[in-house]
TORPA-4810 file (N, C-alpha, C, O; in nm, 3 decimals):
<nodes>
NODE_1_1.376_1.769_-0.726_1.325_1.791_-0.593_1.211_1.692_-0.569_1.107_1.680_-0.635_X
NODE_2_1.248_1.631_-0.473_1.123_1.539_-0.398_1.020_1.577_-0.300_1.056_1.623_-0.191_X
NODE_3_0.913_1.565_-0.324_0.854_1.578_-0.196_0.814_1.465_-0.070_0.733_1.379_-0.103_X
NODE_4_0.848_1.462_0.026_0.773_1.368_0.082_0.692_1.404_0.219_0.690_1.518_0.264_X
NODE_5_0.643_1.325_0.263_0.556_1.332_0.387_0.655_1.337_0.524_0.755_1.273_0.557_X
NODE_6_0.580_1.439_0.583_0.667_1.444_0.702_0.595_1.328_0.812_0.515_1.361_0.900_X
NODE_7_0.634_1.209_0.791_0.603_1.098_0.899_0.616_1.108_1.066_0.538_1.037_1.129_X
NODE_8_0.701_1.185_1.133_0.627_1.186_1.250_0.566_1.260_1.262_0.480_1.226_1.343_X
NODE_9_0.545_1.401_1.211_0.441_1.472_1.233_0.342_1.498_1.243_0.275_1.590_1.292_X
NODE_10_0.310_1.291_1.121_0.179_1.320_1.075_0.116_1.191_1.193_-0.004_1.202_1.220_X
NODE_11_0.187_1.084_1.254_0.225_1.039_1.365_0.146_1.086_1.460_0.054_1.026_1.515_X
NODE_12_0.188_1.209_1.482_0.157_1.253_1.580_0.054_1.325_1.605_0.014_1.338_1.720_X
NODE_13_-0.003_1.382_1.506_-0.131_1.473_1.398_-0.249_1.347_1.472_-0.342_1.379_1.546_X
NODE_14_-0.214_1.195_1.427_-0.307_1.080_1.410_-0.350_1.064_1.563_-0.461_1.063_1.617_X
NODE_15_-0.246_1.055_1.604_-0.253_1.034_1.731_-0.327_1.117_1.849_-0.398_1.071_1.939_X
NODE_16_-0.285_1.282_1.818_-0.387_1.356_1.902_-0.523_1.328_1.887_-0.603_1.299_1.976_X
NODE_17_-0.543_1.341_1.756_-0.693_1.309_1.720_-0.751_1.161_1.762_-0.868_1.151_1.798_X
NODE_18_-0.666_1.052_1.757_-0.744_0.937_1.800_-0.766_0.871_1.694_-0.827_0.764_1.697_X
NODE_19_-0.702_0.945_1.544_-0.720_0.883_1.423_-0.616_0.715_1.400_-0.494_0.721_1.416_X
NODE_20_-0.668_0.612_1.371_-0.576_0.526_1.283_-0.618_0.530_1.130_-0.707_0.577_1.059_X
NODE_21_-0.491_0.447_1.118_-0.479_0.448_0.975_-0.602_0.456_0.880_-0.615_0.526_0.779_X
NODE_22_-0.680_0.374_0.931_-0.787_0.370_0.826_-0.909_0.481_0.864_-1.011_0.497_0.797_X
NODE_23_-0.878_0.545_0.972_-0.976_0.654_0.988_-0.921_0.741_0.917_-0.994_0.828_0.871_X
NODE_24_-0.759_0.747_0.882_-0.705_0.843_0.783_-0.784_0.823_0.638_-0.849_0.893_0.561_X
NODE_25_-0.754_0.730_0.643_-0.747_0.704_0.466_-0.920_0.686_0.458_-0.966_0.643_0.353_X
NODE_26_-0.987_0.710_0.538_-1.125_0.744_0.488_-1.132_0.908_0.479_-1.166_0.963_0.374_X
NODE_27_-1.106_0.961_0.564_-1.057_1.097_0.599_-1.016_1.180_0.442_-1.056_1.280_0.383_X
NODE_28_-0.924_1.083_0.423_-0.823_1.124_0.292_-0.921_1.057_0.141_-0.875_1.089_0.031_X
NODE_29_-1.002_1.001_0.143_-1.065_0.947_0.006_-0.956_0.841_-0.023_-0.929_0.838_-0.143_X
NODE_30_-0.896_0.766_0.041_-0.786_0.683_-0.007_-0.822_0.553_0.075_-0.912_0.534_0.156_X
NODE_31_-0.699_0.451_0.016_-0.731_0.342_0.029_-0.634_0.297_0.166_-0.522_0.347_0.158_X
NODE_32_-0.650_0.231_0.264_-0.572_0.230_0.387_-0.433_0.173_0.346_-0.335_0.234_0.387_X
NODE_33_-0.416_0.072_0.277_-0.288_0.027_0.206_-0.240_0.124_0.163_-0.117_0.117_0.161_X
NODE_34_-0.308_0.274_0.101_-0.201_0.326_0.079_-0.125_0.409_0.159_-0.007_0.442_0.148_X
NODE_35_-0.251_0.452_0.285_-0.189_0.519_0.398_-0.075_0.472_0.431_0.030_0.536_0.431_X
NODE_36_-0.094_0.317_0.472_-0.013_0.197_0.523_0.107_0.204_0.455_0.185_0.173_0.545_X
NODE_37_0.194_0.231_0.328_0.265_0.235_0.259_0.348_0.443_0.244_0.470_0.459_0.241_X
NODE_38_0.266_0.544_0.239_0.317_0.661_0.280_0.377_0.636_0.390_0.500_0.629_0.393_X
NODE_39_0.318_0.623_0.476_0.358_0.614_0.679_0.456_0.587_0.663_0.541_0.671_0.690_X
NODE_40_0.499_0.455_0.608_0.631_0.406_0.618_0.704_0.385_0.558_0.775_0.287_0.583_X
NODE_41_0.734_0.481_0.419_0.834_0.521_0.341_0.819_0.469_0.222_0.897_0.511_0.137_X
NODE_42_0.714_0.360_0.179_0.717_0.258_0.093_0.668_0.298_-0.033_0.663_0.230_-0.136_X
NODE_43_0.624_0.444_-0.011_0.526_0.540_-0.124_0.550_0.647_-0.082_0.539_0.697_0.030_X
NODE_44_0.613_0.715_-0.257_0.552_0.871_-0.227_0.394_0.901_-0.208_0.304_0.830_-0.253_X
NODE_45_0.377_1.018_-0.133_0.224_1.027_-0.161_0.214_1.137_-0.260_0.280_1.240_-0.274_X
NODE_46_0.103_1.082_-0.332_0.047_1.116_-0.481_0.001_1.257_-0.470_0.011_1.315_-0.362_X
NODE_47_-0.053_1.321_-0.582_-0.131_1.485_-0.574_-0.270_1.453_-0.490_-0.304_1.532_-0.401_X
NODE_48_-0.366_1.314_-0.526_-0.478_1.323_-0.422_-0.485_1.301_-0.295_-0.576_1.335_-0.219_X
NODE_49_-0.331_1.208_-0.256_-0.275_1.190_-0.130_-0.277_1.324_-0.097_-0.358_1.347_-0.007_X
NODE_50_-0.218_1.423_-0.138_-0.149_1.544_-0.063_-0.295_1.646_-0.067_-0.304_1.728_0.024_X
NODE_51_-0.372_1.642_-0.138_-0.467_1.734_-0.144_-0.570_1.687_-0.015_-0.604_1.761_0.077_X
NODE_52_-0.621_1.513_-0.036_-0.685_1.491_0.093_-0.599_1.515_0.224_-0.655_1.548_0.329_X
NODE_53_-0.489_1.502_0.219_-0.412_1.521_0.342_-0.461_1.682_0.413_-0.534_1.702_0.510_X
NODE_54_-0.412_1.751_0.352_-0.432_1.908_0.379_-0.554_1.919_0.410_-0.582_1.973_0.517_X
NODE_55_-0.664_1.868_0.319_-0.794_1.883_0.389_-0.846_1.855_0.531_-0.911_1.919_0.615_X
NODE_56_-0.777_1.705_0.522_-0.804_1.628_0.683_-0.781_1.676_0.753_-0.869_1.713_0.831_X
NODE_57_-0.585_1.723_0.783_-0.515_1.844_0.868_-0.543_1.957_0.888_-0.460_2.046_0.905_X
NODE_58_-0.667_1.971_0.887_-0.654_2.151_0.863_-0.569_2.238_0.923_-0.501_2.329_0.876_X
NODE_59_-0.585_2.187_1.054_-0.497_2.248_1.156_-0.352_2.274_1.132_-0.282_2.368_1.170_X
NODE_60_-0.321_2.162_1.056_-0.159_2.147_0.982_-0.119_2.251_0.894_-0.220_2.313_0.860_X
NODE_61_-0.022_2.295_0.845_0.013_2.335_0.769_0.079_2.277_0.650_0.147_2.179_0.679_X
NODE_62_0.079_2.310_0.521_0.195_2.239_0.429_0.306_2.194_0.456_0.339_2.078_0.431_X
NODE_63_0.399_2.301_0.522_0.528_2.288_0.598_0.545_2.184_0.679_0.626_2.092_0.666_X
NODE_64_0.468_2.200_0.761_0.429_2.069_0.888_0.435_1.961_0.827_0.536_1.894_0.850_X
NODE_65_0.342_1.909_0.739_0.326_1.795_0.711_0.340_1.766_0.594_0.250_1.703_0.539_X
NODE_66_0.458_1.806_0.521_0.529_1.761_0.400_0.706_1.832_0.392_0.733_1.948_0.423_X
NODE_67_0.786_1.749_0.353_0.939_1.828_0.348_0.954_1.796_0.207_0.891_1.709_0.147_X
NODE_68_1.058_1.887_0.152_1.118_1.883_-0.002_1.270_1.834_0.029_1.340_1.905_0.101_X
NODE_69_1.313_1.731_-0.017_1.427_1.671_-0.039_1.501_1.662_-0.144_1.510_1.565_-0.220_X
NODE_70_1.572_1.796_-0.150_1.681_1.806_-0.273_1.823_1.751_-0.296_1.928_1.799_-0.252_X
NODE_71_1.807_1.637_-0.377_1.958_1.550_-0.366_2.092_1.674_-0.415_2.087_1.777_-0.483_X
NODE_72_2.176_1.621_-0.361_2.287_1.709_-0.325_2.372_1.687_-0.499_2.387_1.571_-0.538_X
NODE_73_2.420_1.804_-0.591_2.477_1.736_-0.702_2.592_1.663_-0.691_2.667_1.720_-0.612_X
NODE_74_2.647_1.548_-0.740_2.741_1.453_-0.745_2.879_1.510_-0.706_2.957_1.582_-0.769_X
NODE_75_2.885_1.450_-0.567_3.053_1.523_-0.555_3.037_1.598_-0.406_3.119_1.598_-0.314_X
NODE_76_2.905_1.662_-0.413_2.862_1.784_-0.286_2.890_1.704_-0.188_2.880_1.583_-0.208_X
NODE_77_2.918_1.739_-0.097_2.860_1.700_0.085_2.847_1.806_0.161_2.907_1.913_0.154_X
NODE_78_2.746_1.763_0.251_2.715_1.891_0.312_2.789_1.867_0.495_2.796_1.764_0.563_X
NODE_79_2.822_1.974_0.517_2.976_2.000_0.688_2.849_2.069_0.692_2.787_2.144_0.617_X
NODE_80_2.831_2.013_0.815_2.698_2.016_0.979_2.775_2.100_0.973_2.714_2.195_0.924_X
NODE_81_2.924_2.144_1.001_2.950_2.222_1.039_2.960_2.405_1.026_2.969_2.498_1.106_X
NODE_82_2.952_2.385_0.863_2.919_2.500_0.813_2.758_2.531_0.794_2.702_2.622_0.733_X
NODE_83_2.715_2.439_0.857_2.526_2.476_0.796_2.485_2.532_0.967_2.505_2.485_1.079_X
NODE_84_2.411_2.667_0.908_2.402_2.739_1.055_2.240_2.645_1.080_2.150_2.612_1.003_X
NODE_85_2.272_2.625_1.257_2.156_2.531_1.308_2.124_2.427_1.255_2.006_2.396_1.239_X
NODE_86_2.252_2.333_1.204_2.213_2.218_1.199_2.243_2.138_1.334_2.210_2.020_1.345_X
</nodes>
């Protein structure tokens, strides 16, 4: 199981506030390259990524602003059609 960052959410998190990147990543104790690199897929974000994150967000929730991505085992596919509300 993977975790990753939920990118527009957090998008959009930045944006109400008026935050950029590097107001994040001061926000977060981090370095703006690495913001720069989460945002856009290029990095997982780390345990101090995710701990400053939550701090910054307060407003956010875990849910909100992180998803778990469980690869499917070899062979699976998943039918939209059988998955209720996809």
């Amino acid at each position: 199981m993977r975790l990753t960052l939920n990118i527009p959410k957090t998008l959009e998190f930045m944006d109400q506030k008026g935050w950029s990147e590097t107001d994040l990543a001061n926000k977060i104790g981090c370095s703006r390259v690495q913001v720069y690199r989460v945002l856009r897929g290029q990095r997982a974000p780390g345990n101090e990524f995710i701990a400053g994150l939550l701090s910054a967000c307060r407003e956010m929730g875990f849910n909100d602003l992180f998803i778990f991505e469980e690869p499917l085992p070899f062979g699976n596919e998943v039918d939209e059609e059988e998955v209720p509300n996809a």
